[in-house]
Every structure is written in C-alpha cells, then in structure tokens.
Backbone as numpy.savetxt, mean C-alpha at the origin, in Angstrom:
# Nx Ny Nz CAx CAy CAz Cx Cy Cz
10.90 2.48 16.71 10.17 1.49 15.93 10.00 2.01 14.50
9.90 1.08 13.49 9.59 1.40 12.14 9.23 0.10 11.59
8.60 0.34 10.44 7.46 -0.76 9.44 8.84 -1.96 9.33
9.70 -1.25 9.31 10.78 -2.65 9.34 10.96 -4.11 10.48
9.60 -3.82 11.43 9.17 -4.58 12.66 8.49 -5.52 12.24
7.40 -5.53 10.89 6.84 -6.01 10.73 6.81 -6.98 9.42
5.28 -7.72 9.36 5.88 -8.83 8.12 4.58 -9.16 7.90
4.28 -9.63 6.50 3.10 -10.13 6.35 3.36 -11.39 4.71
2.29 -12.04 4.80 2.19 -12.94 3.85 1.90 -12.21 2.43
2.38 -12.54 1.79 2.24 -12.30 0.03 1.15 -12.85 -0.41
0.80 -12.53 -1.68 -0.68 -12.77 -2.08 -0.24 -13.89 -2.62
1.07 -14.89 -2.66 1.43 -15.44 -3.01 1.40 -16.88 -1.92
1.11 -16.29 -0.79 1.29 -17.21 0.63 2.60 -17.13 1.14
3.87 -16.32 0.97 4.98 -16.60 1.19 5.00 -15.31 2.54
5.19 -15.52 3.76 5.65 -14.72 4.79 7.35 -13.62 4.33
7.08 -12.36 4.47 7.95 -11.67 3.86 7.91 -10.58 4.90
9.33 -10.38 5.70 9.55 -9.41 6.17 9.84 -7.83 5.58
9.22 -6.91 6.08 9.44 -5.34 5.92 10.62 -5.24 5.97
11.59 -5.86 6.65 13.02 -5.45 6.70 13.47 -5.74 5.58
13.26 -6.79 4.55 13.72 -6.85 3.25 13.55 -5.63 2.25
12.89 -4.31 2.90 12.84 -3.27 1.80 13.60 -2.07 2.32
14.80 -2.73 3.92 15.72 -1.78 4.10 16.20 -0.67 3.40
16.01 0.62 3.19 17.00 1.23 2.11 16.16 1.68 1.01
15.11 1.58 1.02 14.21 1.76 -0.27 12.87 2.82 0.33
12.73 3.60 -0.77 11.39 4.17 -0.21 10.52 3.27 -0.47
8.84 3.61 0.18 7.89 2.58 0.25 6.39 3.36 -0.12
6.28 2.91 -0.90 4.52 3.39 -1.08 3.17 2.37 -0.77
2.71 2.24 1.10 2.15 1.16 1.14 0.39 1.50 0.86
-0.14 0.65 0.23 -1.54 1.30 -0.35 -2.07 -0.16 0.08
-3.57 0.49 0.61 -4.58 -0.96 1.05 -5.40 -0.57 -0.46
-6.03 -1.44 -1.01 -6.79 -1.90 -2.19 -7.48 -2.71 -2.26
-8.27 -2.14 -3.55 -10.19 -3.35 -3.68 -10.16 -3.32 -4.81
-10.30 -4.26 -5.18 -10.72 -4.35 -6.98 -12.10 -4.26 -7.17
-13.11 -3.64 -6.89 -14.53 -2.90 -7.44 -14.74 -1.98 -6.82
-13.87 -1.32 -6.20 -13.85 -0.12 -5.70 -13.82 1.08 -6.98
-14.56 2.76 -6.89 -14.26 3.32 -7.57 -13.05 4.22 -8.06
-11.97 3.91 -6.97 -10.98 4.05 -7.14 -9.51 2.86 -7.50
-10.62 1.82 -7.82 -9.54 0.71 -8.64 -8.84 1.03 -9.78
-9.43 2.00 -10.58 -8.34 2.51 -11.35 -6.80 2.87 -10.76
-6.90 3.38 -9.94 -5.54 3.92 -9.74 -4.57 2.93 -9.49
-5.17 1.61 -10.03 -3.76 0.93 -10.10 -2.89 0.76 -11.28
-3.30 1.59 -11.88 -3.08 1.96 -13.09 -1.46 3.13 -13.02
-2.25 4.10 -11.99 -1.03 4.98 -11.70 -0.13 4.33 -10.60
-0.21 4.14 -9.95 0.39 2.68 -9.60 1.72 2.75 -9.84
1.06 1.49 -10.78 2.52 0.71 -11.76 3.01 1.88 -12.26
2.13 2.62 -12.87 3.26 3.95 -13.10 4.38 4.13 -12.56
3.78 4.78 -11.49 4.75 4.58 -10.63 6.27 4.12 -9.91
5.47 2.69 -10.53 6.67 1.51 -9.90 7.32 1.76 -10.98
7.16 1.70 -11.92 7.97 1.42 -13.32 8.70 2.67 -13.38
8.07 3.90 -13.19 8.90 5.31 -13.42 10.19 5.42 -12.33
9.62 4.87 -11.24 10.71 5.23 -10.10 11.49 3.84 -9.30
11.18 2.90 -9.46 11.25 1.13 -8.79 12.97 1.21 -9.04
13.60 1.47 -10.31 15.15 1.45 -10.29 15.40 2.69 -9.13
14.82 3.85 -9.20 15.79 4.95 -8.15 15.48 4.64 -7.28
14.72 3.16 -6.29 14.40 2.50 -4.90 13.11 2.90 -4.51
12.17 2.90 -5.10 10.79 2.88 -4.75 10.39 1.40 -5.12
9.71 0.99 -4.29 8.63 -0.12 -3.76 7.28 0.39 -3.39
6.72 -0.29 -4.50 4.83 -0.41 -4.03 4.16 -1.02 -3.65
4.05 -1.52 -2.25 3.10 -2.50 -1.89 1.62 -2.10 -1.61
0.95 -3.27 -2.21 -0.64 -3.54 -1.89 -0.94 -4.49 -0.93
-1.87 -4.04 -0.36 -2.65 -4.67 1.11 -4.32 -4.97 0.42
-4.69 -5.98 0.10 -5.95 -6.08 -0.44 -6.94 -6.02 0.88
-8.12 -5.06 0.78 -9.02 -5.21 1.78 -10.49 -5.34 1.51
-11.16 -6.19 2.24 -12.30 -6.13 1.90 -13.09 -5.52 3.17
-13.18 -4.54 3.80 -13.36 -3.81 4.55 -14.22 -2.41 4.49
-14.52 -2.24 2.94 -14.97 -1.36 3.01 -16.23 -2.11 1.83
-17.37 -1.75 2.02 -19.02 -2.03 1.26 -18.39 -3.74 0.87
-17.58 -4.19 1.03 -17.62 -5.88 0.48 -16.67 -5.43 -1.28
-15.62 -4.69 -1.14 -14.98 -4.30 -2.43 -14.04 -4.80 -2.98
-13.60 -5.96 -2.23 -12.44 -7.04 -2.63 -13.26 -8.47 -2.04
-13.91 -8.80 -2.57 -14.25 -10.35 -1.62 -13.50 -11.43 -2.38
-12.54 -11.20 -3.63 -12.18 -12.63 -4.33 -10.79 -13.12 -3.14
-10.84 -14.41 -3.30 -9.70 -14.71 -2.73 -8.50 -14.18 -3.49
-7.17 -14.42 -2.51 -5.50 -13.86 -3.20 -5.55 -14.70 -4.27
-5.65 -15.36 -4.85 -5.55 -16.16 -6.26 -6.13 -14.78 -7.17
-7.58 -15.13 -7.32 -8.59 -14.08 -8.06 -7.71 -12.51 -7.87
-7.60 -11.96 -6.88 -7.45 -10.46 -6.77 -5.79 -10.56 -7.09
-4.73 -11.50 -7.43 -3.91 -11.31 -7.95 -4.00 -11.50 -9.52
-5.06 -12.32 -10.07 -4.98 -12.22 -11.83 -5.83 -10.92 -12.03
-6.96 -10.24 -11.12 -7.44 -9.47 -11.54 -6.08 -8.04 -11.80
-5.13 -8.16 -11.04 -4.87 -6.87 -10.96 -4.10 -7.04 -12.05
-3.00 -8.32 -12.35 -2.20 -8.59 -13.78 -3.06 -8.35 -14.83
-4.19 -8.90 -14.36 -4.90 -8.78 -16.06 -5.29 -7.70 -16.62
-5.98 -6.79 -15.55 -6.55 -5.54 -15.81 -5.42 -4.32 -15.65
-4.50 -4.57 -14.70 -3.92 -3.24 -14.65 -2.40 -3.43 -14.78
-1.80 -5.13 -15.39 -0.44 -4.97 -14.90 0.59 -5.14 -14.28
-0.44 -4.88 -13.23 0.39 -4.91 -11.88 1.75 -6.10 -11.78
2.62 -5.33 -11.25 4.31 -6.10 -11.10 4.82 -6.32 -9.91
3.96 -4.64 -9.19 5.11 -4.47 -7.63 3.85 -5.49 -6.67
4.81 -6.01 -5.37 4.30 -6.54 -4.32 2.74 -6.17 -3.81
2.35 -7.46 -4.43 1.01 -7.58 -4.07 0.73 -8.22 -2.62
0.09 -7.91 -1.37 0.48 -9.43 0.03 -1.14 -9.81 0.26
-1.27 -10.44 0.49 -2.49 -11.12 1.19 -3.39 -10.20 1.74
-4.69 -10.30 1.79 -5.85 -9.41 1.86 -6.23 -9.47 3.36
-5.94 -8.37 4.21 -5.71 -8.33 5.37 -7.07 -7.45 5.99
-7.31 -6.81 7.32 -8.03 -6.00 7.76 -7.08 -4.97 7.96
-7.59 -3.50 7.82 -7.23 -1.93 8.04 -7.42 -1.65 9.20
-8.51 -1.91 9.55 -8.71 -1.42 10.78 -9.49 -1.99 11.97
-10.27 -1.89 13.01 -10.53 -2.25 13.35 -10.40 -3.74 14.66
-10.24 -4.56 15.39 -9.95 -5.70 16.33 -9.06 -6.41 15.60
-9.67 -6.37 14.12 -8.64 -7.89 13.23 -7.51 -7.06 12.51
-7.16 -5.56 12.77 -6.78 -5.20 11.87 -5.07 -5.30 12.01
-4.05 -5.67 10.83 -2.66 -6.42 10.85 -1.73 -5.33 11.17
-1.19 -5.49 12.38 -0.47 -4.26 12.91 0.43 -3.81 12.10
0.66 -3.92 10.75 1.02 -2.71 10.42 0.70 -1.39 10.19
-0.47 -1.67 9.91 -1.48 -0.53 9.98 -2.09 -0.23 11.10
-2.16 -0.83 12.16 -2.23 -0.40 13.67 -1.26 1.05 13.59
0.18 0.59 12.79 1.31 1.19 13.18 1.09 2.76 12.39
1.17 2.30 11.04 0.82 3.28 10.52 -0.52 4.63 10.70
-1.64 3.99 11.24 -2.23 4.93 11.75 -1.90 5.23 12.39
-1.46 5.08 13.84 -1.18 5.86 14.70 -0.18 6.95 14.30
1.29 6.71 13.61 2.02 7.47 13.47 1.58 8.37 12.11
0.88 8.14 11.72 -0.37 9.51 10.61 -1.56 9.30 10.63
-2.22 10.18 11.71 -3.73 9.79 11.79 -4.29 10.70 10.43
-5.02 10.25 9.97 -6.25 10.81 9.30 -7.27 12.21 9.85
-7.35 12.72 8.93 -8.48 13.68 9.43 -9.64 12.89 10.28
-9.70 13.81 11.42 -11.00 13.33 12.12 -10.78 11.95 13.26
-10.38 11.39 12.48 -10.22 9.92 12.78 -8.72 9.35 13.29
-8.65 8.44 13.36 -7.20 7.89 12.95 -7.37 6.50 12.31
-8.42 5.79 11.99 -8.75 4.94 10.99 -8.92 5.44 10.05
-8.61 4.28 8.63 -8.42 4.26 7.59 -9.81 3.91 7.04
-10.60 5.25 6.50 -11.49 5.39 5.84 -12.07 4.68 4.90
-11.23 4.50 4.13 -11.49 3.78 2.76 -10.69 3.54 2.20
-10.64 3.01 0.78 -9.75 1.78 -0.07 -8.69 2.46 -0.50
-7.43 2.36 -0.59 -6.84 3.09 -1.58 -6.00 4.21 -0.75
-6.21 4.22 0.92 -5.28 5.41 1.43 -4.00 5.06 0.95
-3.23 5.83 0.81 -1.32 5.74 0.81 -0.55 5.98 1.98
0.87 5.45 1.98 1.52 5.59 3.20 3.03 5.66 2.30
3.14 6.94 2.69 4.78 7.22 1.88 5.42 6.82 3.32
6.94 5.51 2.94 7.77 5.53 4.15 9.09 6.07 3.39
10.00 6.34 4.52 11.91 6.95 3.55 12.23 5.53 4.22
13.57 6.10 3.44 14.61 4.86 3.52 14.87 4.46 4.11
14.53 5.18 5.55 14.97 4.55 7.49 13.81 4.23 7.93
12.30 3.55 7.30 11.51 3.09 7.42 9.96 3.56 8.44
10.40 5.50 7.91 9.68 6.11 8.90 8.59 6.71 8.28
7.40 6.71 8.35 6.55 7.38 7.71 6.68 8.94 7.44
6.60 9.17 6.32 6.98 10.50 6.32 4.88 11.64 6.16
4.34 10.92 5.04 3.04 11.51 4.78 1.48 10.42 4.72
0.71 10.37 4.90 -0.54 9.81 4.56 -1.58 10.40 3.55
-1.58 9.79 2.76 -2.88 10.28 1.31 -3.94 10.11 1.34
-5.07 10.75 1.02 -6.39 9.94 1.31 -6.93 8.96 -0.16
-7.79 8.89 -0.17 -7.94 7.43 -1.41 -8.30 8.27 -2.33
-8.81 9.25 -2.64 -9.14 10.33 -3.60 -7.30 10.69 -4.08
-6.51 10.99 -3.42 -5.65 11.64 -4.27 -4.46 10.95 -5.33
-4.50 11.10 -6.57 -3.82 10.10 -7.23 -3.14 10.30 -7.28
-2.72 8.73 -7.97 -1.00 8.73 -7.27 0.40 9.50 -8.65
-0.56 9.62 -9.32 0.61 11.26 -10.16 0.27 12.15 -9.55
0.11 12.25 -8.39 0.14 13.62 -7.76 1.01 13.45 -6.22
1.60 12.09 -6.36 2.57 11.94 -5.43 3.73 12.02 -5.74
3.90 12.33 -7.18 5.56 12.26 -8.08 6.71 12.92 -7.69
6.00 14.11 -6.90 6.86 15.12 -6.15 7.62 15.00 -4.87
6.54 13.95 -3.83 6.76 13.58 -2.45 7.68 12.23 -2.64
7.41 11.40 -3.75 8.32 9.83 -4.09 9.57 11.01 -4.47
9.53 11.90 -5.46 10.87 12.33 -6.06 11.92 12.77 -4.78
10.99 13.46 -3.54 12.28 14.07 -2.73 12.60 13.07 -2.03
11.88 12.19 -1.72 11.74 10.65 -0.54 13.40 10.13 -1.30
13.41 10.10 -2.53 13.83 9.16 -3.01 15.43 10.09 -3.30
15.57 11.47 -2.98 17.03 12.37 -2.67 17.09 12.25 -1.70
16.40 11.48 -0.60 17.00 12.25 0.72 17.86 11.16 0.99
C-alpha cells in the first residue's frame, strides 16, 4: 500500500487522486491559519518554488482540530493563504487528523510514522516527506521548519 490509494477533495471542491503525483516527491502538511506556526507557510512556498521543477509537491490538509485554528471555510482559508503567504502548491479541503472522522490518509500516514509517544498527530503543521514510489520515508513535528527539511527534500528528490 502507498498514499497513491488515496484521494481527497481540493480546497477547490474538485476530488483528486494521490496517484496523480506518481513519480514526484511529496511534502504532505496538515495546517491552520491562526495557528502560531502559520508562518511557515511562508517556508513552504519556499520550498515549492525552490524545488517543485526537480518534482517536489506540497500539499496542505487544512485542520481545524486543534484549539479551533482554522474554522474559515475552503473559500476563506484559500484567499487567506494567497493573500498572506502566496501560496501556489495544492491546497485540499479541510479535513480531520485524527481521531473517528479522521480522512484515511492520515489514518495511513500515522500508522506508517508514529509520532513520539503517540501515534496521533499532535498539532498543526506536522510534515510527511513521501519518495517517488509513494512511501513515507520521515515525519516532522510542527515546530521544525521547513528550511530545515532542504536536506531530506534534496536526497528524496536523487533517489
């Protein structure tokens, strides 16, 4: 099994399969726009923009799951992120992390990188580096930014 099983709606409303990012590395990040780590969508797009031609993809999972830190609908939390930060790469629909409602991709992904302690997703902003055969390779916690993943996207993206 790999994230290429799965599919979710765009913040756009459009149903979009994981298999469409066959071949590409993947940086999947859940996100809140009043969270104190909403900046980092900043590094982000960095990101996308520094590495998106050598096959990196950044998707966002908007959640409101943690203190009430995303409550706008996908309309709102897609101009917030253009307006304030930019944002270009794949934004999808504001889903649950964890928990009964939570959208099995991230069922998936936790299990195959649990978290310290836990195997739920703590808070806003974890990362999920996948390679090109759609396998998780590492999990980030929401504290670590994402120029400090430049190294783990750079080898993802030789192998």
């Amino acid at each position: 099994m790999s994230i290429y099983h799965f599919s979710a709606k765009t913040i756009m409303g459009d149903d979009k399969s994981l298999n469409d990012y066959k071949g590409k590395v993947l940086l999947i990040v859940n996100t809140a726009s009043e969270c104190g780590f909403t900046p980092q969508f900043e590094g982000l797009q960095t990101l996308y923009e520094q590495y998106n031609n050598q096959g990196l993809e950044i998707i966002g999972f908007p959640c409101n799951q943690f203190n009430n830190q995303d409550p706008g609908n996908d309309k709102e939390i897609s101009a917030f992120c253009e307006r304030n930060y930019g944002v270009t790469f794949q934004m999808f629909s504001k889903v649950d992390v964890k928990g009964d409602n939570a959208h099995p991709l991230f069922v998936y992904l936790t299990k195959e990188v649990p978290g310290m302690l836990t195997k739920q997703i703590k808070w806003n902003f974890t990362k999920f580096l996948i390679d090109r055969n759609g396998e998780v390779i590492n999990r980030y916690a929401p504290q670590t930014k994402p120029e400090n993943l430049q190294k783990d996207i750079e080898n993802a993206l030789d192998e």
